[in-house]
N, C-alpha and C positions, 0 to 999 in steps of 0.2 A: 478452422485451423489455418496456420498462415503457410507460405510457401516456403518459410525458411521453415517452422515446426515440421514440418510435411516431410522434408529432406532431412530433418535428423534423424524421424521416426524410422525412416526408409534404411538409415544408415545402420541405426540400432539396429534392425532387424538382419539385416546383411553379416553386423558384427557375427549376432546372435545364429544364424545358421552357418558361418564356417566354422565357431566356440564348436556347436554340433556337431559337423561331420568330422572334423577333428577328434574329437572325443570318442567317436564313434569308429574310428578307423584308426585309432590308436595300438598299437600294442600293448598287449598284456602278459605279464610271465605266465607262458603254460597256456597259452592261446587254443593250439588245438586238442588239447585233452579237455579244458573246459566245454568249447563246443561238440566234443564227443559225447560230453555231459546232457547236452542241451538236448542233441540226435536223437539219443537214447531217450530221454524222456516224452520227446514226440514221437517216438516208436511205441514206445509204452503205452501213449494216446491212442494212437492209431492201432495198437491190438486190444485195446479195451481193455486195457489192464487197470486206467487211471480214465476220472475225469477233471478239466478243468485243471488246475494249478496243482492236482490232489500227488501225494507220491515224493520222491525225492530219489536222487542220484549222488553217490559220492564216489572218489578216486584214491587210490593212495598215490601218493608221491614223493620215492624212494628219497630219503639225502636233504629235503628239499624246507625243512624244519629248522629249526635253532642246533646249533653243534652239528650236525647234521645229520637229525632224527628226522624219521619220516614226518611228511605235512599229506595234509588231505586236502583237496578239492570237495567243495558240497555245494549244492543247488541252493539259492534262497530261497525263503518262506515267502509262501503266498504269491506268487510271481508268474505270471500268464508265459507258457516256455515257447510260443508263438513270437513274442517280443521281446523274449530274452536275448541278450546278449554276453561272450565270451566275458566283458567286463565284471557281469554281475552276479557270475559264480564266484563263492567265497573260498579261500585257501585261508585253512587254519592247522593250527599246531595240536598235537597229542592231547592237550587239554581244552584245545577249542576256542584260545584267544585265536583273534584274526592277525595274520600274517598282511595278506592282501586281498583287497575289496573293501567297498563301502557298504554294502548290501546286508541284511541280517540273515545269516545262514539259515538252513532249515531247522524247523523245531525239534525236527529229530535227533538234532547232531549227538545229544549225549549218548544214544542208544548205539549209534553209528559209530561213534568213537570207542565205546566199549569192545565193538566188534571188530574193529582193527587192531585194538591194543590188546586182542584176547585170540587173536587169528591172523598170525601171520601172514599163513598163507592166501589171504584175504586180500584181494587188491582193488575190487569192485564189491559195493552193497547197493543192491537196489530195494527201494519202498513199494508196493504198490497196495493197491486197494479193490484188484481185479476180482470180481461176483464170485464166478462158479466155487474156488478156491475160498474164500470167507462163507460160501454156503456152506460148502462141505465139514469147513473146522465147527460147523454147529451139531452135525450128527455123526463124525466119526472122530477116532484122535488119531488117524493117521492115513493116509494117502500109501497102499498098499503098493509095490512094485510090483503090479499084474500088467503095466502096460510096456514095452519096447519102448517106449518116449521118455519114463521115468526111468528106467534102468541106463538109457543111452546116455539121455541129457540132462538129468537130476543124479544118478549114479545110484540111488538107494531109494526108500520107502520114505516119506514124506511127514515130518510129524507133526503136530496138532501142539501147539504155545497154549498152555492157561492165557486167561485174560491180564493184562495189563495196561495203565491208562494211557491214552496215546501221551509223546513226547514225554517219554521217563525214561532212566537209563532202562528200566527193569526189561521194556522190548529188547535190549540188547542182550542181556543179561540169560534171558530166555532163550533167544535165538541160539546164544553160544552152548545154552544147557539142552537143546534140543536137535538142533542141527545134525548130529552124531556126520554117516558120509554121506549125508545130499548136501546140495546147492542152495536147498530153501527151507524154509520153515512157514509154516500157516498160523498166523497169530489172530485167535479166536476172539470172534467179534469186531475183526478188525482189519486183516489184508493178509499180505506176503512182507517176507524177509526174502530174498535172492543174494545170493553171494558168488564168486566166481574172480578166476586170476582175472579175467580179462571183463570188459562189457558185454561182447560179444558173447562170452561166456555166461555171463549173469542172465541177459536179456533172455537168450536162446532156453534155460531152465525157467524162468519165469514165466514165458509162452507156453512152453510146451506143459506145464506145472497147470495152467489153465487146460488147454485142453483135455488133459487126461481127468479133470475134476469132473467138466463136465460131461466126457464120458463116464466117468464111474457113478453121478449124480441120476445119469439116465438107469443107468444097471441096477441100483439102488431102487429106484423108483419103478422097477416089476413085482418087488417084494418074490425077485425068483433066487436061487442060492446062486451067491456068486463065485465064478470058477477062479481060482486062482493057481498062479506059477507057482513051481516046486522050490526050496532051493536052490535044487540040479540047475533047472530050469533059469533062472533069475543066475548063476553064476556062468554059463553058458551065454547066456544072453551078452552079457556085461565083460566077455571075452574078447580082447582087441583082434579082429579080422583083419585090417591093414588094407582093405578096398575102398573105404567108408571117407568123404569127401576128397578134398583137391590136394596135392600134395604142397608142402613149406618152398617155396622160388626161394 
């Protein structure tokens, strides 16, 4: 190669990594709620809720649609969330044309869209595919409020989705037929549904939705009778004390 090709290739490549960092450091409408998307979903990772790319995270956001109906934030499909970036979470409208992003949203959106446009008061849905919770919907049809963790931060008794084929509206469809007052739904043969105002909100019922599976998995698995809370019990529980974390700054 000659010394003048040598300096163009050099120059190309120079063009080509500031086109990069540019691109990379660009803003995007809704920057930090999308990478609240991202957080979430490596949190999800890191509690074993998801593996690999598995799972999906969506947002409402309020006004931010055509006329000005709500728009959604969604994770893409298939997408390592290690390497994601704020750019390549996808913002779409009520019916799931894309607003902004290049990316193809998750394959779940139609189910996710159902659940916004069926649940107001829905502003966070998380996907996941965490074990204990997919074991459980194979031998019970519901996730009983015998533990403080489900009453506190799921709110109710957990129930058990028939089967539906993944990326169909009909997981959404279900979710909203099943959900009654928890946060989650367990869709059998398949994962979780989490719902909640916030992420925070959503994430924290999804964990705790695990944990208490596989304690109940363990209780199960004495074949001794299992004790369960009374009504009394379970509406005491589920009684605002006003001690119970940090207070609003």
């Amino acid at each position: 190669m000659s010394k003048k090709n040598r300096a163009a290739k050099a120059s190309k490549q120079q063009v080509s990594k500031k086109k990069s960092k540019v691109k990379r450091g660009a803003k995007v409408p809704f920057e930090t709620e999308r990478r609240s998307l991202i957080d979430c979903a490596l949190a999800m990772r890191a509690s074993s809720l998801i593996k690999g790319s598995g799972g999906n995270v969506s947002m409402r956001i309020p006004g931010a649609g055509p006329e000005g109906k709500d728009a959604f934030l969604v994770t893409p499909t298939a997408m390592d969330y290690d390497t994601m970036l704020p750019s390549d979470v996808v913002l779409v409208d009520e019916q799931g044309i894309t607003i902004d992003g290049k990316r193809r949203p998750t394959s779940d959106m139609a189910a996710v869209l159902y659940i916004f446009n069926h649940l107001p008061q829905v502003n966070v849905v998380i996907h996941t595919h965490q074990p204990y919770a997919t074991a459980l919907g194979l031998v019970v049809d519901e996730l009983p409020a015998d533990f403080t963790t489900v009453i506190d931060e799921l709110h109710a008794a957990v129930h058990v989705a028939p089967f539906t084929r993944s990326s169909d509206e009909g997981m959404g469809v279900l979710t909203v037929e099943h959900l009654g007052d928890a946060l989650a739904v367990i869709l059998k043969h398949h994962g979780v549904i989490a719902v909640g105002k916030s992420i925070d909100q959503a994430l924290t019922a999804a964990v705790y939705l695990e944990e208490s599976c596989q304690a109940y998995l363990a209780a199960l698995a004495t074949n001794l009778p299992i004790a369960h809370l009374t009504p009394e019990q379970i509406a005491d529980e589920a009684e605002e004390r006003g001690y119970y974390g940090q207070p609003e700054e």
